[in-house]
mmCIF file of the C-alpha atoms, coordinates in Angstrom:
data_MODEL
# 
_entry.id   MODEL 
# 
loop_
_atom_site.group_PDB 
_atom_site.id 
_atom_site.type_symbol 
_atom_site.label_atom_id 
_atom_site.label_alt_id 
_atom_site.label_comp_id 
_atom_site.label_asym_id 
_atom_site.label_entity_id 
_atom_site.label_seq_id 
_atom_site.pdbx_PDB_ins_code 
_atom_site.Cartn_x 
_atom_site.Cartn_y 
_atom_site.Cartn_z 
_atom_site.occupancy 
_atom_site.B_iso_or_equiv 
_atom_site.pdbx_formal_charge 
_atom_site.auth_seq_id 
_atom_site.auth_comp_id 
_atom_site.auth_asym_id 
_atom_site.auth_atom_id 
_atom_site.pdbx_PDB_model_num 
ATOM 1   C CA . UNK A 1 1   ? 0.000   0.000  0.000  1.00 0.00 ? 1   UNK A CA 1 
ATOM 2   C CA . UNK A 1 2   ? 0.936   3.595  -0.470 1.00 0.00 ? 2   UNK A CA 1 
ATOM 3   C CA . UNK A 1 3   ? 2.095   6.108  2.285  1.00 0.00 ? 3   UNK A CA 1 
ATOM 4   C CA . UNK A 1 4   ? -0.777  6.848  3.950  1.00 0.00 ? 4   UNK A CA 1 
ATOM 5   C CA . UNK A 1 5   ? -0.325  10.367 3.725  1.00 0.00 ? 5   UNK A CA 1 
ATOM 6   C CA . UNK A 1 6   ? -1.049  9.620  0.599  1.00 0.00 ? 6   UNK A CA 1 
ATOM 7   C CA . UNK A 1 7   ? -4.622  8.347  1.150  1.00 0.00 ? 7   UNK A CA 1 
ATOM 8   C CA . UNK A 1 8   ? -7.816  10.260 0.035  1.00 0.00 ? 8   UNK A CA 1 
ATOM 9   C CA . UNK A 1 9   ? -9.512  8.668  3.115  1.00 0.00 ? 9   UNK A CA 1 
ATOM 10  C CA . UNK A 1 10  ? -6.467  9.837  5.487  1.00 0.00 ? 10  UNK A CA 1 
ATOM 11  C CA . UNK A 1 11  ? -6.200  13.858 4.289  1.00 0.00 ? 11  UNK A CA 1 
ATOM 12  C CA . UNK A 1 12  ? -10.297 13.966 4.831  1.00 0.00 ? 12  UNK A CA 1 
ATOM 13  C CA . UNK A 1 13  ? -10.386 12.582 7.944  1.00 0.00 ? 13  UNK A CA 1 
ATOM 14  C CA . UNK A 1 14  ? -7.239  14.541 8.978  1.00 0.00 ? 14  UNK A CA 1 
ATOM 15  C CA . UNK A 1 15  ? -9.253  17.678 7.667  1.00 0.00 ? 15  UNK A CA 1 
ATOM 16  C CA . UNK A 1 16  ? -12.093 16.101 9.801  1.00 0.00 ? 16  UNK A CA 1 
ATOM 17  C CA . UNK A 1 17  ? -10.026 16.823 12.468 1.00 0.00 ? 17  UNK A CA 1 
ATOM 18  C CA . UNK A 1 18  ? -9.402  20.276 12.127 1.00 0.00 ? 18  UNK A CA 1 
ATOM 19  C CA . UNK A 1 19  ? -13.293 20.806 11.875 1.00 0.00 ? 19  UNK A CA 1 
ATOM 20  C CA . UNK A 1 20  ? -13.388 19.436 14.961 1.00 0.00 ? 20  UNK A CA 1 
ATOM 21  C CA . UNK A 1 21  ? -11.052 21.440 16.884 1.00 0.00 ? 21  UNK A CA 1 
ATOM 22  C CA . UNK A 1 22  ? -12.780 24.290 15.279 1.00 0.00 ? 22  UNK A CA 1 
ATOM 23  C CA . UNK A 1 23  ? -15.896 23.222 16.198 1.00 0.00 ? 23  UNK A CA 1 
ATOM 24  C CA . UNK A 1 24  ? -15.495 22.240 19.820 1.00 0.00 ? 24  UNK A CA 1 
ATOM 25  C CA . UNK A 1 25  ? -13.626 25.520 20.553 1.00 0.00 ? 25  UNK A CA 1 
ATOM 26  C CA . UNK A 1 26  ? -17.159 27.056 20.890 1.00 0.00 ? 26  UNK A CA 1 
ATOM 27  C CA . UNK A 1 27  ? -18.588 24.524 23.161 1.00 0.00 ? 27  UNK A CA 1 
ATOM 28  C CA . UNK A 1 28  ? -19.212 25.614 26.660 1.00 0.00 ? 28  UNK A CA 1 
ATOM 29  C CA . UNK A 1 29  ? -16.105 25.128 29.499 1.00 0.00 ? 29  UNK A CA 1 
ATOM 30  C CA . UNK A 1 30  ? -18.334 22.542 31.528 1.00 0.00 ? 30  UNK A CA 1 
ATOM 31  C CA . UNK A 1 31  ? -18.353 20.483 28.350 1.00 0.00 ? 31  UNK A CA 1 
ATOM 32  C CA . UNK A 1 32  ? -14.117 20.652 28.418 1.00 0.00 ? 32  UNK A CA 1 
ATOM 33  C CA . UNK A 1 33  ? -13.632 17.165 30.033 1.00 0.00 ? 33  UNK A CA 1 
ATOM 34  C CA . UNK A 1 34  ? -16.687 15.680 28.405 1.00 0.00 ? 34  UNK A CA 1 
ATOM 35  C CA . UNK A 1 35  ? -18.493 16.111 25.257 1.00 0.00 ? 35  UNK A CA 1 
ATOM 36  C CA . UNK A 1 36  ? -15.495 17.939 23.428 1.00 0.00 ? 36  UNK A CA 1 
ATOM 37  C CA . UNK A 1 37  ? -12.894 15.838 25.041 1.00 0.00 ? 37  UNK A CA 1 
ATOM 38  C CA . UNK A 1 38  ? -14.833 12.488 23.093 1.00 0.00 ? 38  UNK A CA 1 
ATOM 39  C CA . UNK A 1 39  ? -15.279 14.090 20.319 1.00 0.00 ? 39  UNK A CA 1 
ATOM 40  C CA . UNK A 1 40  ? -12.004 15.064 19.617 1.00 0.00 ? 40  UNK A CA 1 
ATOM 41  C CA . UNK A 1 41  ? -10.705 11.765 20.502 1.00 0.00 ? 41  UNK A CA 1 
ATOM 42  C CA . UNK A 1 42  ? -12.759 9.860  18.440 1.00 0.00 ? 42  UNK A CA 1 
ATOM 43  C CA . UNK A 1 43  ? -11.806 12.310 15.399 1.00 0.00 ? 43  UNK A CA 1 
ATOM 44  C CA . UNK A 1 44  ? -8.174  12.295 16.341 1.00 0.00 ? 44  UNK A CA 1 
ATOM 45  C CA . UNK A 1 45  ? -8.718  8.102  16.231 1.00 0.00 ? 45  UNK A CA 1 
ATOM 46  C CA . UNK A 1 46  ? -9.664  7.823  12.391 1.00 0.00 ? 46  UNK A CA 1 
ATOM 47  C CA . UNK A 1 47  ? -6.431  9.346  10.481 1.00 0.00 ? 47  UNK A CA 1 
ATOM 48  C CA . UNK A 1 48  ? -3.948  7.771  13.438 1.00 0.00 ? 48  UNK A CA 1 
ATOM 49  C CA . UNK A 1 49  ? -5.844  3.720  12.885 1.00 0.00 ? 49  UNK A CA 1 
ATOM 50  C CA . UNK A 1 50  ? -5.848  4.036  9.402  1.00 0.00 ? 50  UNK A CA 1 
ATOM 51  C CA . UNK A 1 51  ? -2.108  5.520  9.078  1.00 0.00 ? 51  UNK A CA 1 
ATOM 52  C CA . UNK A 1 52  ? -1.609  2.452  11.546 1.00 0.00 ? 52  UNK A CA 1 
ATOM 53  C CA . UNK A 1 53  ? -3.636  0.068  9.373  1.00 0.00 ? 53  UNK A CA 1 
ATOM 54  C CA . UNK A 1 54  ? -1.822  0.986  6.448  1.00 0.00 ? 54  UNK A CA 1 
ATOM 55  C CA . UNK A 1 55  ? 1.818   -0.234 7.755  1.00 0.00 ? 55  UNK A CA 1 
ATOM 56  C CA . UNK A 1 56  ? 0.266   -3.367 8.020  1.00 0.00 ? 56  UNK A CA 1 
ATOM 57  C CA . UNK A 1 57  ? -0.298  -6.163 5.731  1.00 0.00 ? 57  UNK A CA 1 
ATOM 58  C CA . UNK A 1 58  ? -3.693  -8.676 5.056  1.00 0.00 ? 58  UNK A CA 1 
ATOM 59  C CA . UNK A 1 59  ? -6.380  -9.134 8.503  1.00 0.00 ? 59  UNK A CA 1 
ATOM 60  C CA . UNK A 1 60  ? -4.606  -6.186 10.647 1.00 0.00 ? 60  UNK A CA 1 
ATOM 61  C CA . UNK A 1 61  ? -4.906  -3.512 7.657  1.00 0.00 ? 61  UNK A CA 1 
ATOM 62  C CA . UNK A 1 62  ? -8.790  -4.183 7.697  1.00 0.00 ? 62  UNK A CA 1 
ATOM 63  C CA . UNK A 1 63  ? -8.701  -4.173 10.952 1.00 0.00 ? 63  UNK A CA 1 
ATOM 64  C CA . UNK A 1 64  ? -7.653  -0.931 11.990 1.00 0.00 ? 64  UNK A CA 1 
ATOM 65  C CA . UNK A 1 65  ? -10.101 0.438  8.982  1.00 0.00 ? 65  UNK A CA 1 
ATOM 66  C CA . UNK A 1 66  ? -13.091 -1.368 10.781 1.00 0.00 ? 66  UNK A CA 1 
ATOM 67  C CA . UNK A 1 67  ? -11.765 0.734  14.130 1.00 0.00 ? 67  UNK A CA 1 
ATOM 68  C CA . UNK A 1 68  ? -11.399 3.961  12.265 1.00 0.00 ? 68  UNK A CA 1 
ATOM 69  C CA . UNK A 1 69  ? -14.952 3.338  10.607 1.00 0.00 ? 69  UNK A CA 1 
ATOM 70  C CA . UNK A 1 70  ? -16.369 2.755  14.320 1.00 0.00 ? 70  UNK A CA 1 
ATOM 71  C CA . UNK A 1 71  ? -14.675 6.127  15.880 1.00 0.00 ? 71  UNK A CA 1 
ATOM 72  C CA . UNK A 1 72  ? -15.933 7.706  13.057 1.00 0.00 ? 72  UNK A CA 1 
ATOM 73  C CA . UNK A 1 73  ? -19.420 6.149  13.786 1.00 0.00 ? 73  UNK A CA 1 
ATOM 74  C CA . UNK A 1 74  ? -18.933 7.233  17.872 1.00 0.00 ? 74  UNK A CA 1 
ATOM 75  C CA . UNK A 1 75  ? -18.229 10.805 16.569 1.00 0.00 ? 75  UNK A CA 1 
ATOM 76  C CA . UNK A 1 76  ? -20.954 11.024 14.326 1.00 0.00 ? 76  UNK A CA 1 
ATOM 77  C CA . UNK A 1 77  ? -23.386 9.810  17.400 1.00 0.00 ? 77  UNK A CA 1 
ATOM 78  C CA . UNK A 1 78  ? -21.169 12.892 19.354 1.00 0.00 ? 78  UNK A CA 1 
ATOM 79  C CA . UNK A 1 79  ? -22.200 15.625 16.434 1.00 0.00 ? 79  UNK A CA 1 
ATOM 80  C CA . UNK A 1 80  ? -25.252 14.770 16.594 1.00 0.00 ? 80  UNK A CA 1 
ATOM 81  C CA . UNK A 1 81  ? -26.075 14.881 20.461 1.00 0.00 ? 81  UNK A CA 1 
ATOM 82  C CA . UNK A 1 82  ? -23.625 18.375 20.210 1.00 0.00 ? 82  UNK A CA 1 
ATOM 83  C CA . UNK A 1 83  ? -26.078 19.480 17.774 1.00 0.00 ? 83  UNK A CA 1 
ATOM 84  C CA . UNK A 1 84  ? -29.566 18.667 19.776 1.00 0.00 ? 84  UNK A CA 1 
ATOM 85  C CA . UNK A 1 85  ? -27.835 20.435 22.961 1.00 0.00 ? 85  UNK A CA 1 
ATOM 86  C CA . UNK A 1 86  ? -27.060 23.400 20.731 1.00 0.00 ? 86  UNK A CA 1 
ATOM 87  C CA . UNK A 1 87  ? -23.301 23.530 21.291 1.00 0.00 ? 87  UNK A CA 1 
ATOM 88  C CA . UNK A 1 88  ? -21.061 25.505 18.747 1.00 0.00 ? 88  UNK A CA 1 
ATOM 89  C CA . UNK A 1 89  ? -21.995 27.116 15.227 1.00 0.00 ? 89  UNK A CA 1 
ATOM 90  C CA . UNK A 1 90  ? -24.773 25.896 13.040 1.00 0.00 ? 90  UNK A CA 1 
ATOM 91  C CA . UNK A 1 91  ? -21.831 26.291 9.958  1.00 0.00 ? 91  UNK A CA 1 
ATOM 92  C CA . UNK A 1 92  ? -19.063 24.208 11.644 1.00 0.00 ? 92  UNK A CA 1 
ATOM 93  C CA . UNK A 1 93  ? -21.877 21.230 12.254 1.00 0.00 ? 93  UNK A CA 1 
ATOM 94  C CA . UNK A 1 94  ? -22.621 21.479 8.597  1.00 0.00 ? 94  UNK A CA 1 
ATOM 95  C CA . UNK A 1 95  ? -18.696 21.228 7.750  1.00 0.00 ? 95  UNK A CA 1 
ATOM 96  C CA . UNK A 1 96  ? -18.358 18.390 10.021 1.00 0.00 ? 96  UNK A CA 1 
ATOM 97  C CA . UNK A 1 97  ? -21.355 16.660 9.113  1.00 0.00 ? 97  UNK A CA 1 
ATOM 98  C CA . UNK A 1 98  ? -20.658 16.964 5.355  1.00 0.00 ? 98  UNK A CA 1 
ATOM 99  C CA . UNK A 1 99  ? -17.205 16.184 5.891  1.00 0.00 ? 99  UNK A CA 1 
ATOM 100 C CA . UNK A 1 100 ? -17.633 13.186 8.419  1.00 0.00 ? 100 UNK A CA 1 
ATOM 101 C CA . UNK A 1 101 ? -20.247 11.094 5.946  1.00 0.00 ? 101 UNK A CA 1 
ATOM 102 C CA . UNK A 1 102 ? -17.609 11.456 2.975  1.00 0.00 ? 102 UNK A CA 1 
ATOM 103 C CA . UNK A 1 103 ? -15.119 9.565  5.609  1.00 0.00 ? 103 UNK A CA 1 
ATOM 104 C CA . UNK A 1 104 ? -17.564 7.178  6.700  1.00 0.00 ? 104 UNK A CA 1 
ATOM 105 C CA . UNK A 1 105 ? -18.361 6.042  2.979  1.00 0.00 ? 105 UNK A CA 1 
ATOM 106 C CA . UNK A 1 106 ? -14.908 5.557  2.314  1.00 0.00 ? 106 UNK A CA 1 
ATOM 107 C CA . UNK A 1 107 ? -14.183 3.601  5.055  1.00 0.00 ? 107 UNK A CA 1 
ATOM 108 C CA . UNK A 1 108 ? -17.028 1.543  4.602  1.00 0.00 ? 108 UNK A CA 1 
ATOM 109 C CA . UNK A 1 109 ? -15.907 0.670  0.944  1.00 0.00 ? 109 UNK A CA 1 
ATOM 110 C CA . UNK A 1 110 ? -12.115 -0.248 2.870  1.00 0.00 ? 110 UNK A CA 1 
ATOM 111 C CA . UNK A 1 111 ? -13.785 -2.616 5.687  1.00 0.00 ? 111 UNK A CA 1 
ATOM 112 C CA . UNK A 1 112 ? -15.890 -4.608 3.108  1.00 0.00 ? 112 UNK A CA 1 
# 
């Protein structure tokens, strides 16, 4: 396999990232700990298992695709929520939602 710097799936869901920084900046300081501390974990998760996935070889490079798919999955449960409490910007959820369903295709087409 390629670098995976290299990898469509790994520059979105780095990007992904970034929109959730962005995002979570806005959310309110009693959230710090919680809500924005998952979040950004579970984004931060994707790009790292599938850079990880893609220095290995046959089972273990699906593998770490099917864990970035479900972090991706945990974070889109986490927009959502963010979205019915009315944390952060309308615009970055949009970004992030757009964003996060391109990701989640991909990896679906990897895991299968």
């Amino acid at each position: 396999m390629a670098d995976y710097r290299d990898l469509i799936v790994w520059q979105k869901s780095m990007n992904l990232v970034v929109l959730v920084y962005a995002l979570t900046r806005d959310f309110p300081k009693e959230e710090q700990f919680a809500l924005t501390s998952q979040m950004r974990r579970a984004a931060v998760s994707v790009p790292s298992n599938i850079a990880e996935g893609s220095r290995r070889r046959g089972k273990d490079l699906r593998h770490f695709f099917v864990i970035a798919y479900g972090s991706a999955s945990e974070l889109e449960t986490q927009v959502e929520l963010s979205r019915r409490l009315e944390y952060g910007d309308f615009k970055k959820h949009s970004e992030v939602s757009v964003l996060l369903l391109e990701v989640l295709r991909m990896l679906n087409k990897m895991t299968l």
